[in-house]
PDB file of N, CA, C, O and CB in Angstrom:
ATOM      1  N   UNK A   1      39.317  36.829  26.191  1.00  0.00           N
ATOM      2  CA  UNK A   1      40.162  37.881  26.698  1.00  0.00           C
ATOM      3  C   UNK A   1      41.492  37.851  25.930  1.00  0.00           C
ATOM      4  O   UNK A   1      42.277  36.904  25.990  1.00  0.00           O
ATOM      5  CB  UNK A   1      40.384  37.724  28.230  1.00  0.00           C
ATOM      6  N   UNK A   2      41.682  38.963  25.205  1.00  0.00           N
ATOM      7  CA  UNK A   2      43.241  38.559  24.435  1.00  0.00           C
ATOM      8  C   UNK A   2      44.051  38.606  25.532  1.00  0.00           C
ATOM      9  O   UNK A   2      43.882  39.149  26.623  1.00  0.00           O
ATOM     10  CB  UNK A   2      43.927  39.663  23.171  1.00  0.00           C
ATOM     11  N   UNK A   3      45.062  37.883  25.039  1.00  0.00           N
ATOM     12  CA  UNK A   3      46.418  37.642  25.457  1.00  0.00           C
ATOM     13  C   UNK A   3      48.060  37.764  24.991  1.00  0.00           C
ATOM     14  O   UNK A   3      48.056  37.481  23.793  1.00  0.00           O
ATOM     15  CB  UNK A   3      46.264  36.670  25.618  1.00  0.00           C
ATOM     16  N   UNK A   4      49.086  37.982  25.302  1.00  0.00           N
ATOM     17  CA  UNK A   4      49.830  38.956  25.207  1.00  0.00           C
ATOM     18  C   UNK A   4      51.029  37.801  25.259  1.00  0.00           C
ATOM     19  O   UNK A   4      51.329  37.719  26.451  1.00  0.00           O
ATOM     20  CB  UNK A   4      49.638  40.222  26.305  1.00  0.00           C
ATOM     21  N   UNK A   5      51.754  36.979  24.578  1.00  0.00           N
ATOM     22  CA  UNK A   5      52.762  36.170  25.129  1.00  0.00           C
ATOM     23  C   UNK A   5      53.969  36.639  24.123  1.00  0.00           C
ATOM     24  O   UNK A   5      53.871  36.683  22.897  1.00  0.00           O
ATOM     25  CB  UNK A   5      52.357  34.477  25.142  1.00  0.00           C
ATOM     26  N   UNK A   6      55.450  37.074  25.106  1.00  0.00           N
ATOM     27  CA  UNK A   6      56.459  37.275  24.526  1.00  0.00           C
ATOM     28  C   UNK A   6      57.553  36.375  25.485  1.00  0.00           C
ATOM     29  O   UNK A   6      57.927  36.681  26.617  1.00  0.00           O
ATOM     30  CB  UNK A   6      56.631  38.808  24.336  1.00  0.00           C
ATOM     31  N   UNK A   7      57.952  35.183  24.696  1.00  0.00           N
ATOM     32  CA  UNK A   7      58.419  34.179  24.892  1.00  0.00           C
ATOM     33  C   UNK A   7      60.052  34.326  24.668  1.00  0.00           C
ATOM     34  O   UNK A   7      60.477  35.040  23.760  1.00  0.00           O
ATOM     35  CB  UNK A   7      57.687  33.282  24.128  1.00  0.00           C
ATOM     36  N   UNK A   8      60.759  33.752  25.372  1.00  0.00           N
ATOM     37  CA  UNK A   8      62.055  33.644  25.620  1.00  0.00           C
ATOM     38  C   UNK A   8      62.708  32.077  24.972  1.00  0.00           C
ATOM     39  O   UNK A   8      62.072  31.038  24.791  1.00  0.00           O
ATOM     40  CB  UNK A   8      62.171  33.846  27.254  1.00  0.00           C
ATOM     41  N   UNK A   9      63.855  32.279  24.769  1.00  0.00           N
ATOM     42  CA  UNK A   9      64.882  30.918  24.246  1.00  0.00           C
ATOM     43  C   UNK A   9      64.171  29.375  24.889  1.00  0.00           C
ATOM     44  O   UNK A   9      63.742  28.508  24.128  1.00  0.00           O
ATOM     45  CB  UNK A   9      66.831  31.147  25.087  1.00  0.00           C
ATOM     46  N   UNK A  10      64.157  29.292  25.844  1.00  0.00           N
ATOM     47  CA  UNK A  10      63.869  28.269  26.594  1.00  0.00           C
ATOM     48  C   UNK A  10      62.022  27.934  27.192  1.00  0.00           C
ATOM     49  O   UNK A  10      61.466  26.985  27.745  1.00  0.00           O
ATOM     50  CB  UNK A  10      64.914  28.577  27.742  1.00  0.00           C
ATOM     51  N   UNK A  11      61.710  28.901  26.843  1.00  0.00           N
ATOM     52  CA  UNK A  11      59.866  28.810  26.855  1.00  0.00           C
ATOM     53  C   UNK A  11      59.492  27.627  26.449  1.00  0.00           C
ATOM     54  O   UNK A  11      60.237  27.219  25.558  1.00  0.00           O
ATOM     55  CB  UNK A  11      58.991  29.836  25.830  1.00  0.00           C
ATOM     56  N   UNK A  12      58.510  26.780  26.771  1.00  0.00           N
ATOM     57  CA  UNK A  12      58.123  25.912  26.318  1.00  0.00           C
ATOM     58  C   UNK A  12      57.100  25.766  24.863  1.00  0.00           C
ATOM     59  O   UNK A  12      56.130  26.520  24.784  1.00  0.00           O
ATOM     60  CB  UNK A  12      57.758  25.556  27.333  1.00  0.00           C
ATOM     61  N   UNK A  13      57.364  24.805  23.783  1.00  0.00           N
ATOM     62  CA  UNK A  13      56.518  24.817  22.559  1.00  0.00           C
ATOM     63  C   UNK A  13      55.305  25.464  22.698  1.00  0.00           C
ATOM     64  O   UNK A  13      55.075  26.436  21.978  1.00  0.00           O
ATOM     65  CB  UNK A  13      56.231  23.538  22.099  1.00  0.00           C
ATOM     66  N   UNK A  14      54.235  24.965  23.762  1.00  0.00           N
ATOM     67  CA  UNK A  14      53.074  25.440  24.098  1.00  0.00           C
ATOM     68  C   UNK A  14      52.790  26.933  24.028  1.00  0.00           C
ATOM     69  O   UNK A  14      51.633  27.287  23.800  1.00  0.00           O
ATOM     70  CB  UNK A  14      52.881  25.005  25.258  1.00  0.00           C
ATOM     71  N   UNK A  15      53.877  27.963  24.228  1.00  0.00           N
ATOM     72  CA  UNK A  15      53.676  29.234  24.936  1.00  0.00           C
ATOM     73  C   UNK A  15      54.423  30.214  23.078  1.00  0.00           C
ATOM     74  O   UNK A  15      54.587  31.387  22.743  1.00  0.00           O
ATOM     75  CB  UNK A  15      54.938  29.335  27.009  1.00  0.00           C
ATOM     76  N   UNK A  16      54.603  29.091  22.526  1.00  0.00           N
ATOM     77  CA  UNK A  16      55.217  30.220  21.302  1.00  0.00           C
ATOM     78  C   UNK A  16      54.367  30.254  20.190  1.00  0.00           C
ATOM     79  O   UNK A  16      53.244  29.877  20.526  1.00  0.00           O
ATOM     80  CB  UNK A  16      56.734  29.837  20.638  1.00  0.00           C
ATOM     81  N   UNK A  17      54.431  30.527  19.098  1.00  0.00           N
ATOM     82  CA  UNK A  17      53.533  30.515  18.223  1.00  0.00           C
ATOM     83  C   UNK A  17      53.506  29.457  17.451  1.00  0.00           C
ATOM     84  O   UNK A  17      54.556  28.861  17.214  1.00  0.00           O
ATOM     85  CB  UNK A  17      53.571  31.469  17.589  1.00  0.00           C
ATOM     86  N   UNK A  18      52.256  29.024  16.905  1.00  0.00           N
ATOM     87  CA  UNK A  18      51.603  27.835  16.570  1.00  0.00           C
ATOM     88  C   UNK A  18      51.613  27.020  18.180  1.00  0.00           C
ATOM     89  O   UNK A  18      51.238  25.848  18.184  1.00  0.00           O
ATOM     90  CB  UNK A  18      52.502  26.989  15.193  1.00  0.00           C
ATOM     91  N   UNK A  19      51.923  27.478  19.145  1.00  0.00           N
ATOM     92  CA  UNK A  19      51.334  26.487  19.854  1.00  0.00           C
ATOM     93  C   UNK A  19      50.007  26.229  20.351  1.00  0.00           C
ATOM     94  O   UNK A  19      48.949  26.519  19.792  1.00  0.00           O
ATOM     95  CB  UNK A  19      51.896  26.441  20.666  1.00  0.00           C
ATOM     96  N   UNK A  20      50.198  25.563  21.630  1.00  0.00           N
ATOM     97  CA  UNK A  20      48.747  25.472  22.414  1.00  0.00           C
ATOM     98  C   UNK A  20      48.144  26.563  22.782  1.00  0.00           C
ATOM     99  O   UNK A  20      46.963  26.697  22.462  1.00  0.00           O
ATOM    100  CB  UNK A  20      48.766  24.793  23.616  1.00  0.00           C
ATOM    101  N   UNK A  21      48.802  27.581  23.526  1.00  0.00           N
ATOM    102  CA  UNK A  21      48.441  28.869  23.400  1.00  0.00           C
ATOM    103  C   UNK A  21      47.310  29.347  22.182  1.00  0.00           C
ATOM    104  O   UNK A  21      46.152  29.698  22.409  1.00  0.00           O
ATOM    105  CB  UNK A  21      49.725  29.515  23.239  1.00  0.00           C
ATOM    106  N   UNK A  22      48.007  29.258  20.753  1.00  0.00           N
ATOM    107  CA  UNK A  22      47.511  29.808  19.695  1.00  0.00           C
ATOM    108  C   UNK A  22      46.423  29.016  19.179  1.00  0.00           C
ATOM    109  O   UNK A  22      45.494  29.643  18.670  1.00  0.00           O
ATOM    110  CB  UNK A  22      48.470  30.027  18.795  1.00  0.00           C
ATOM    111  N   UNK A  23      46.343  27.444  19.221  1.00  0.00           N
ATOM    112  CA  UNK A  23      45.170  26.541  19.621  1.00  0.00           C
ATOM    113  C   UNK A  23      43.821  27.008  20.362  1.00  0.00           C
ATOM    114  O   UNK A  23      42.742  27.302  19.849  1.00  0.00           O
ATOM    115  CB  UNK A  23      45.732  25.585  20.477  1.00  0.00           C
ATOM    116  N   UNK A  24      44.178  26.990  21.660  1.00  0.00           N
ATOM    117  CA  UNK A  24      43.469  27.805  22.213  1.00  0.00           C
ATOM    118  C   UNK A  24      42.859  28.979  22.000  1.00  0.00           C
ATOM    119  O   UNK A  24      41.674  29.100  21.689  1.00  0.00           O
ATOM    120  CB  UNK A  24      43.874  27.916  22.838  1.00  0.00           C
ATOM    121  N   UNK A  25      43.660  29.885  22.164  1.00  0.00           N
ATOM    122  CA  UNK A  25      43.131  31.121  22.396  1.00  0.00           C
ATOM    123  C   UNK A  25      42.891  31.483  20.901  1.00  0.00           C
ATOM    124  O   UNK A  25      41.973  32.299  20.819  1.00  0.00           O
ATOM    125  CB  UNK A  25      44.085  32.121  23.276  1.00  0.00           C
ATOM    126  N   UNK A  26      43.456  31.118  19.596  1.00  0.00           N
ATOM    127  CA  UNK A  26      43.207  31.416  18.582  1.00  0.00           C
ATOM    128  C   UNK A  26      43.263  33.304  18.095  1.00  0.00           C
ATOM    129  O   UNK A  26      44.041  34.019  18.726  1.00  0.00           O
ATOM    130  CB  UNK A  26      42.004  30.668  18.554  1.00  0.00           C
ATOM    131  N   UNK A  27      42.522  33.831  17.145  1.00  0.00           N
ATOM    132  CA  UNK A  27      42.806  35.158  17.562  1.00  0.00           C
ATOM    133  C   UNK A  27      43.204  36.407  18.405  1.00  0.00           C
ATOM    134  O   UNK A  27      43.687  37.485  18.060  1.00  0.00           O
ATOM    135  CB  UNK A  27      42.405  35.280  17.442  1.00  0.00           C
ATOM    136  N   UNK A  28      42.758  35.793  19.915  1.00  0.00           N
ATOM    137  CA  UNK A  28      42.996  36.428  20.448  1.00  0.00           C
ATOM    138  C   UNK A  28      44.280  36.238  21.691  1.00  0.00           C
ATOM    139  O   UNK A  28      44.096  36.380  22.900  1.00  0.00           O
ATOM    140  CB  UNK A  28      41.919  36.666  20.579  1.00  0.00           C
ATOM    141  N   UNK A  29      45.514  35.903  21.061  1.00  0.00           N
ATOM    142  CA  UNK A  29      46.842  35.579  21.217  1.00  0.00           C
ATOM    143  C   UNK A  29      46.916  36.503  20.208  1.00  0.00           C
ATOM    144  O   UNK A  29      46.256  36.737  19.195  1.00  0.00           O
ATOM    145  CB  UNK A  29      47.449  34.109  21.122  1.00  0.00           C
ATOM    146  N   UNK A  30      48.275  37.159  20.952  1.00  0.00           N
ATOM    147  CA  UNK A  30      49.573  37.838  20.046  1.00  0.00           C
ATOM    148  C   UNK A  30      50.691  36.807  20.698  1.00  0.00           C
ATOM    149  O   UNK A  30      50.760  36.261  21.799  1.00  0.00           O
ATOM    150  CB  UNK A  30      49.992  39.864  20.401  1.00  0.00           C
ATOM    151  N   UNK A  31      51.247  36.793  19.925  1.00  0.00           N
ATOM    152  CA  UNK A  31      52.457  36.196  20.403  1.00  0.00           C
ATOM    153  C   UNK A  31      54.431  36.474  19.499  1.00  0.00           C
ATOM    154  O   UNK A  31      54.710  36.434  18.301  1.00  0.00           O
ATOM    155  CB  UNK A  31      51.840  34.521  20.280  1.00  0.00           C
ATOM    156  N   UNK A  32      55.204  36.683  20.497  1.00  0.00           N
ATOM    157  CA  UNK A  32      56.437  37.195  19.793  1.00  0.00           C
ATOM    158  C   UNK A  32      57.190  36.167  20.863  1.00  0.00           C
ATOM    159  O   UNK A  32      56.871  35.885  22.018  1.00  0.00           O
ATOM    160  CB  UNK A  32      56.832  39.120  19.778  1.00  0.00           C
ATOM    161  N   UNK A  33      58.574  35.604  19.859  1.00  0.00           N
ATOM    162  CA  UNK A  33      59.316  35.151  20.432  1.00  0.00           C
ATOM    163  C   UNK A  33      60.703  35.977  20.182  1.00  0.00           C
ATOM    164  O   UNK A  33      61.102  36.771  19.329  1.00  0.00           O
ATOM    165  CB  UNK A  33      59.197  33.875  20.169  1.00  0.00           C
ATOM    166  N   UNK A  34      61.196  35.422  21.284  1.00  0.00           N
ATOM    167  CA  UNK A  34      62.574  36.635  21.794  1.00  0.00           C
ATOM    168  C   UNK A  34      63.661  35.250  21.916  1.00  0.00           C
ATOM    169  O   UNK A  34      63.803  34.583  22.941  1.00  0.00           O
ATOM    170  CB  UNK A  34      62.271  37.848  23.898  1.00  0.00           C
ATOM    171  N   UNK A  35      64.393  35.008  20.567  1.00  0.00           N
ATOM    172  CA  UNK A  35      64.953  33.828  20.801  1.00  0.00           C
ATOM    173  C   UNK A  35      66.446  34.066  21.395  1.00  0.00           C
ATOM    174  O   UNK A  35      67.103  33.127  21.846  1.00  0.00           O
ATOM    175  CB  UNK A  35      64.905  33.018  19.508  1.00  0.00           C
ATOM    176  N   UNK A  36      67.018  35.658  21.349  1.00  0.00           N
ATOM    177  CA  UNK A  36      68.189  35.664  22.214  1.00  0.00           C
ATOM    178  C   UNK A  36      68.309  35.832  23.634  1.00  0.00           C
ATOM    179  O   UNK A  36      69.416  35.966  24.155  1.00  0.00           O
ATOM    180  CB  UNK A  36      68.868  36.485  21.824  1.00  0.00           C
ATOM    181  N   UNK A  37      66.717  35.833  24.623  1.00  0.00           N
ATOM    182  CA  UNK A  37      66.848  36.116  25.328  1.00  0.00           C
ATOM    183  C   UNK A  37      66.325  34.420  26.047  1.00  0.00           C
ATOM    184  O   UNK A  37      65.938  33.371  25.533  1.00  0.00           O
ATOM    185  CB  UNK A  37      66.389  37.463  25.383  1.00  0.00           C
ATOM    186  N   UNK A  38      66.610  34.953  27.683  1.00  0.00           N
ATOM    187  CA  UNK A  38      66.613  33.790  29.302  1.00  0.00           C
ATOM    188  C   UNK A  38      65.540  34.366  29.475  1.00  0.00           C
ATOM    189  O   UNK A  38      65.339  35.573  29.344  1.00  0.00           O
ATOM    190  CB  UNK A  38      67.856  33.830  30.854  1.00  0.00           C
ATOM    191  N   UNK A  39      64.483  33.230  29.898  1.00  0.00           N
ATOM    192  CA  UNK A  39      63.332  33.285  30.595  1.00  0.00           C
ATOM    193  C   UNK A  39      63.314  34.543  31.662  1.00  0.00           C
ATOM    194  O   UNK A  39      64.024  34.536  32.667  1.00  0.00           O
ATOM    195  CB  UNK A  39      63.166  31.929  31.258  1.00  0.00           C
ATOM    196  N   UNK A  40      62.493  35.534  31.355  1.00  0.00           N
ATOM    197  CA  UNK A  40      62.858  36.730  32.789  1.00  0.00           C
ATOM    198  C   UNK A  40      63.268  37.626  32.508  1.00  0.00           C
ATOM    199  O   UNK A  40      63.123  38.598  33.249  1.00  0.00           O
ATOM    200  CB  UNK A  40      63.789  36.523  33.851  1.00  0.00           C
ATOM    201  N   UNK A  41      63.891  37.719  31.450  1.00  0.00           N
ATOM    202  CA  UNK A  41      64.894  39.207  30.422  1.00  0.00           C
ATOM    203  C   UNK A  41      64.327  39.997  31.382  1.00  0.00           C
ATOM    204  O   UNK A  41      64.660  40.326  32.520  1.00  0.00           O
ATOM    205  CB  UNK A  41      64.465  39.847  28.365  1.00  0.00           C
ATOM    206  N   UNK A  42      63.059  40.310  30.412  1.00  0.00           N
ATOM    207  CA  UNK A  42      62.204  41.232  30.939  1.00  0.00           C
ATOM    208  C   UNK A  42      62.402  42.197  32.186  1.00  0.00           C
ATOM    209  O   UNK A  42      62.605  43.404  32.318  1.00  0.00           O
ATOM    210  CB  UNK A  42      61.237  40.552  31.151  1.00  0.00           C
ATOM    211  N   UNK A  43      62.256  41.145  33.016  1.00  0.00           N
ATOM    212  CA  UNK A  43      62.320  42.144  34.417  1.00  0.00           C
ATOM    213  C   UNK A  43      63.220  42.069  35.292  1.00  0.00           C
ATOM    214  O   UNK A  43      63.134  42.601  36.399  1.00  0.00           O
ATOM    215  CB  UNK A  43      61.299  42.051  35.267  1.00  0.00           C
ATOM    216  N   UNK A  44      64.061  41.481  34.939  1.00  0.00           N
ATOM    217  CA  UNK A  44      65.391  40.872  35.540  1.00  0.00           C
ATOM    218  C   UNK A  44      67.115  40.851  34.649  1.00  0.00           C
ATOM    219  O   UNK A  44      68.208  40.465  35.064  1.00  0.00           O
ATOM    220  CB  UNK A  44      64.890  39.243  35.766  1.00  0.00           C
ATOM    221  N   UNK A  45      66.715  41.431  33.347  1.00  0.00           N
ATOM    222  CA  UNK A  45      67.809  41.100  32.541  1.00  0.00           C
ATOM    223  C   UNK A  45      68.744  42.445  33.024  1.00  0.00           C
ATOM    224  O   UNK A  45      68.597  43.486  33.664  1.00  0.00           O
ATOM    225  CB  UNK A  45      67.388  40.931  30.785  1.00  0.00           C
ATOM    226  N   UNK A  46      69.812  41.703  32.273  1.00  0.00           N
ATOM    227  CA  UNK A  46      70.994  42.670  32.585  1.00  0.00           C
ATOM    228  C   UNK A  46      71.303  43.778  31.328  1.00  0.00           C
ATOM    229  O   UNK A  46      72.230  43.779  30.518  1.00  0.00           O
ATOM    230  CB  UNK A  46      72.410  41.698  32.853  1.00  0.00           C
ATOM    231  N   UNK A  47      69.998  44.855  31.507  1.00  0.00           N
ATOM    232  CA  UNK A  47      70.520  45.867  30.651  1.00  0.00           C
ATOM    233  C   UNK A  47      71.522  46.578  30.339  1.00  0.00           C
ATOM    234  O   UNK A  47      71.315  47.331  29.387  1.00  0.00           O
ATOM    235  CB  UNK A  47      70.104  46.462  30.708  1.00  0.00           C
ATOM    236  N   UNK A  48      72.707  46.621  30.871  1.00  0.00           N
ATOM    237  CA  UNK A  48      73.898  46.577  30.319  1.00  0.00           C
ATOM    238  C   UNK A  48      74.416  46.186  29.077  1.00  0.00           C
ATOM    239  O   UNK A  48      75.234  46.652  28.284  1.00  0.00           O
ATOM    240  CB  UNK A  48      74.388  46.068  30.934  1.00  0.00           C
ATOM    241  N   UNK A  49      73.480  44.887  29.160  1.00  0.00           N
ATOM    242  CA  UNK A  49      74.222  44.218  27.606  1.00  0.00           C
ATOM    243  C   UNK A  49      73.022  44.569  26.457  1.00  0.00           C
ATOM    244  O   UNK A  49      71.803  44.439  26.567  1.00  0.00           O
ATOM    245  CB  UNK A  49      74.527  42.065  27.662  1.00  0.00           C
ATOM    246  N   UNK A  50      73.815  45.054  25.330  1.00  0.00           N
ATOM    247  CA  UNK A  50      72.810  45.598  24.401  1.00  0.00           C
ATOM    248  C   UNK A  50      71.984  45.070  23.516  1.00  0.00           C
ATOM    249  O   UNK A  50      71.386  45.771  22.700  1.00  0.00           O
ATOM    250  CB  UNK A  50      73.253  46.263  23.781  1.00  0.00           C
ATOM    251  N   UNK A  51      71.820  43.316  23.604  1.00  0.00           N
ATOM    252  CA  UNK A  51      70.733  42.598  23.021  1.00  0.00           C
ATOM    253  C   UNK A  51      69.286  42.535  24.493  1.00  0.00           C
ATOM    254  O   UNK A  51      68.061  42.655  24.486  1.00  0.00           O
ATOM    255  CB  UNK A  51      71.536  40.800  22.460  1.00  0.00           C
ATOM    256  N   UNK A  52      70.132  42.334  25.352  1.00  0.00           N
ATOM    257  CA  UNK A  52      68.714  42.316  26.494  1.00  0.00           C
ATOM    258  C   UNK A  52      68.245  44.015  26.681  1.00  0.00           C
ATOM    259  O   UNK A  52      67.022  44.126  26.769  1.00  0.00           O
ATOM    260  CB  UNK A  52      69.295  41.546  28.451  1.00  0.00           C
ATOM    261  N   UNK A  53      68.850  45.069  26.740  1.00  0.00           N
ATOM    262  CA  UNK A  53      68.040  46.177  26.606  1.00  0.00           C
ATOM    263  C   UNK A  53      67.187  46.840  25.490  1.00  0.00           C
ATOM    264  O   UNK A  53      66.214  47.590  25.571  1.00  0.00           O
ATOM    265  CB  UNK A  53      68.709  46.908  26.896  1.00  0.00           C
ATOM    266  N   UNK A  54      67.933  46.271  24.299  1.00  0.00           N
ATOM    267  CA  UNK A  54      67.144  46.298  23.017  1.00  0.00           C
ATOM    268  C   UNK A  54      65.997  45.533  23.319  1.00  0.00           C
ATOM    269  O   UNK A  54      65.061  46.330  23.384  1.00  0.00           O
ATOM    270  CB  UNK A  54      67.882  45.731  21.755  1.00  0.00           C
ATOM    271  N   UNK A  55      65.497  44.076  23.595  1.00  0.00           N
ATOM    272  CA  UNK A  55      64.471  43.464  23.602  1.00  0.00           C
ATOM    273  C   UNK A  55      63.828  43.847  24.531  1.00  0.00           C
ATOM    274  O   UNK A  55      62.644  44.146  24.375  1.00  0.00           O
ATOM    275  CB  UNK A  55      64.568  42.356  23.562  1.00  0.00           C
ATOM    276  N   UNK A  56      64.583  43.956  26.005  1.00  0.00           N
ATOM    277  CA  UNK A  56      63.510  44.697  27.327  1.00  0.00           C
ATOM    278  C   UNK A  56      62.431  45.882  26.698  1.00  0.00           C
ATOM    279  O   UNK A  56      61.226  45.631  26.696  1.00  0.00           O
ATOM    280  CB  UNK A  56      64.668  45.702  28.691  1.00  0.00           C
ATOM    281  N   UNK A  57      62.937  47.158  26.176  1.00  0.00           N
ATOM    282  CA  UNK A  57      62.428  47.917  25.367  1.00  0.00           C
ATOM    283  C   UNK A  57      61.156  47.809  24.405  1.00  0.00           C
ATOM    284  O   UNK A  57      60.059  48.367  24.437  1.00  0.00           O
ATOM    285  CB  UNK A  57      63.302  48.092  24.834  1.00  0.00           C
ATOM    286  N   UNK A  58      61.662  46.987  23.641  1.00  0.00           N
ATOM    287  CA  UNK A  58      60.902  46.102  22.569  1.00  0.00           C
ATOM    288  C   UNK A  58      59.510  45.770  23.433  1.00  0.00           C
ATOM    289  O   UNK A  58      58.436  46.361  23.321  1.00  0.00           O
ATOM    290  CB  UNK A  58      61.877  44.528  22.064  1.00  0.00           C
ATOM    291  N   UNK A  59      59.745  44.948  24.094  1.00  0.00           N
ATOM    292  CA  UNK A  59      58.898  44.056  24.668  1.00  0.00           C
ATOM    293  C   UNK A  59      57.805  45.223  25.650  1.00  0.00           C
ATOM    294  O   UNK A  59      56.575  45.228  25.620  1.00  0.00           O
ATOM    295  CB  UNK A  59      59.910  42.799  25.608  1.00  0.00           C
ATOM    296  N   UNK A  60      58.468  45.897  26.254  1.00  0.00           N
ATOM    297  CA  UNK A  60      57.607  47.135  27.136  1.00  0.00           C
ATOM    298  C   UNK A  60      57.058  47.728  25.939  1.00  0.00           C
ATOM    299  O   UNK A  60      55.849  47.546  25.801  1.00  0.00           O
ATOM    300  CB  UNK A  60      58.582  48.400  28.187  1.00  0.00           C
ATOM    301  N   UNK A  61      57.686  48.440  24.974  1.00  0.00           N
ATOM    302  CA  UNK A  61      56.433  49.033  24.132  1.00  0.00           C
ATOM    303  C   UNK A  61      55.597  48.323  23.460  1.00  0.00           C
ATOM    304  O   UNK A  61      54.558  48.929  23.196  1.00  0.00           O
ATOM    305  CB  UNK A  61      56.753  49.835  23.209  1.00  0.00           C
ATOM    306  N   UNK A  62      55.689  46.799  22.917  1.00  0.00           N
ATOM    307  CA  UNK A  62      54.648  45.742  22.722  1.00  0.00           C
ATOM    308  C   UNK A  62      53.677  46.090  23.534  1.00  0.00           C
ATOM    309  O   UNK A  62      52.567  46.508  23.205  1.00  0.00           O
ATOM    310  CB  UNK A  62      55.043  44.351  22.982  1.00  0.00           C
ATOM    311  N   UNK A  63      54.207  45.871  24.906  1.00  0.00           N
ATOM    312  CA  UNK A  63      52.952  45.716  25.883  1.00  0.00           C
ATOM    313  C   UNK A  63      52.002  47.085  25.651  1.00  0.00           C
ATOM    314  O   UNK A  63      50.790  47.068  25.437  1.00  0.00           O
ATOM    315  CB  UNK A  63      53.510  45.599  27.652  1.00  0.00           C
ATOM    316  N   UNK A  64      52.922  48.361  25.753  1.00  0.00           N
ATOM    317  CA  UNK A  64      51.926  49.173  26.066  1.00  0.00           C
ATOM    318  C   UNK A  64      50.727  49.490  24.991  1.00  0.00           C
ATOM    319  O   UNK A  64      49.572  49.825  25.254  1.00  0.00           O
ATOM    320  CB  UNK A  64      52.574  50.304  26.441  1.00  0.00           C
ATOM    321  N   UNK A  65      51.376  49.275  23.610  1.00  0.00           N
ATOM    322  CA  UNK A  65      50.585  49.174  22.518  1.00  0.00           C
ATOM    323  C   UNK A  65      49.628  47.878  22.504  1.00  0.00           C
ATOM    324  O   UNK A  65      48.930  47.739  21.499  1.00  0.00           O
ATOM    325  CB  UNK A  65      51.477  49.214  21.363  1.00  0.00           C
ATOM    326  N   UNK A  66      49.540  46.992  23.447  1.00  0.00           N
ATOM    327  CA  UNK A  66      48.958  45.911  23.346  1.00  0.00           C
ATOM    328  C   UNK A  66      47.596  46.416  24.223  1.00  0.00           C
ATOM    329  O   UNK A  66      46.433  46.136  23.933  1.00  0.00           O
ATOM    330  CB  UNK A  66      49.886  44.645  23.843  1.00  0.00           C
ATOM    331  N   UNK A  67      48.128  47.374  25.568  1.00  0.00           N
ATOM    332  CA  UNK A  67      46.936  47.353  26.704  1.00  0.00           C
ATOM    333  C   UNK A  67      46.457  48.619  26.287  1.00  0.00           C
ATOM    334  O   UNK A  67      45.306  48.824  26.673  1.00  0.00           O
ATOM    335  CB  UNK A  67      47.353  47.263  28.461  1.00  0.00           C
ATOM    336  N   UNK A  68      46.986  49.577  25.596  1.00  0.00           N
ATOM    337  CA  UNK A  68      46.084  50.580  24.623  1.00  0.00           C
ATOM    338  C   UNK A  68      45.169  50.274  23.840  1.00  0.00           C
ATOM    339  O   UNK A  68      44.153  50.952  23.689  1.00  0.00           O
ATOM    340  CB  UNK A  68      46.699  51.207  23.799  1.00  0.00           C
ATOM    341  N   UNK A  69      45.428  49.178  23.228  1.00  0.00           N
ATOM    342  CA  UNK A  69      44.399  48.747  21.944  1.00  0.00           C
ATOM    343  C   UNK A  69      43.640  47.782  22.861  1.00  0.00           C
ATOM    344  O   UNK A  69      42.828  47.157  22.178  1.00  0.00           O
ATOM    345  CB  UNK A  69      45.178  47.907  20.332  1.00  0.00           C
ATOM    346  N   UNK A  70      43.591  47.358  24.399  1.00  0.00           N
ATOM    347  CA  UNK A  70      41.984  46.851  24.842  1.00  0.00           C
ATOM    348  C   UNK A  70      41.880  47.340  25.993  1.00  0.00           C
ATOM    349  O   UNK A  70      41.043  46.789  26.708  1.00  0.00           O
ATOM    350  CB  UNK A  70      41.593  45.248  24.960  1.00  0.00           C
ATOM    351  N   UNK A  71      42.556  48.362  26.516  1.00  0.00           N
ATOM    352  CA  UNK A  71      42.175  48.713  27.467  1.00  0.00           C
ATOM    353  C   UNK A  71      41.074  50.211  27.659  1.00  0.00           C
ATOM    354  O   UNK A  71      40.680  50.549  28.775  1.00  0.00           O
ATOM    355  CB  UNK A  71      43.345  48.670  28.010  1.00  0.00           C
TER     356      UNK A  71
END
């Protein structure tokens, strides 16, 4: 089942690329790291500030282009 990981500053080795994740799951991992952002940006960040709404963004159209191409 692919999988979809967009990782934050503080994520653990396992969850970014070349990790265990990518071990694992091998091809079917995407994986992006978001090194200016806090665990949670995502759905919790303070879009106000214009590096977390730039990446919030980012990261939502990743996804949707991600669940288009297997959904």
């Amino acid at each position: 089942c692919p999988q979809a990981f967009f990782t934050a500053l503080q994520d653990g080795p396992s969850t970014k690329a070349g990790g265990l994740g990518k071990t694992v799951l091998g091809d079917f991992l995407e994986a992006l790291e978001f090194p200016d952002m806090s665990h949670g940006w995502s759905v919790h960040g303070d879009l106000s500030k214009p590096e977390v709404e730039r990446d919030t963004k980012k990261a939502f159209n990743l996804t949707l282009a991600f669940l288009k191409k297997y959904l």
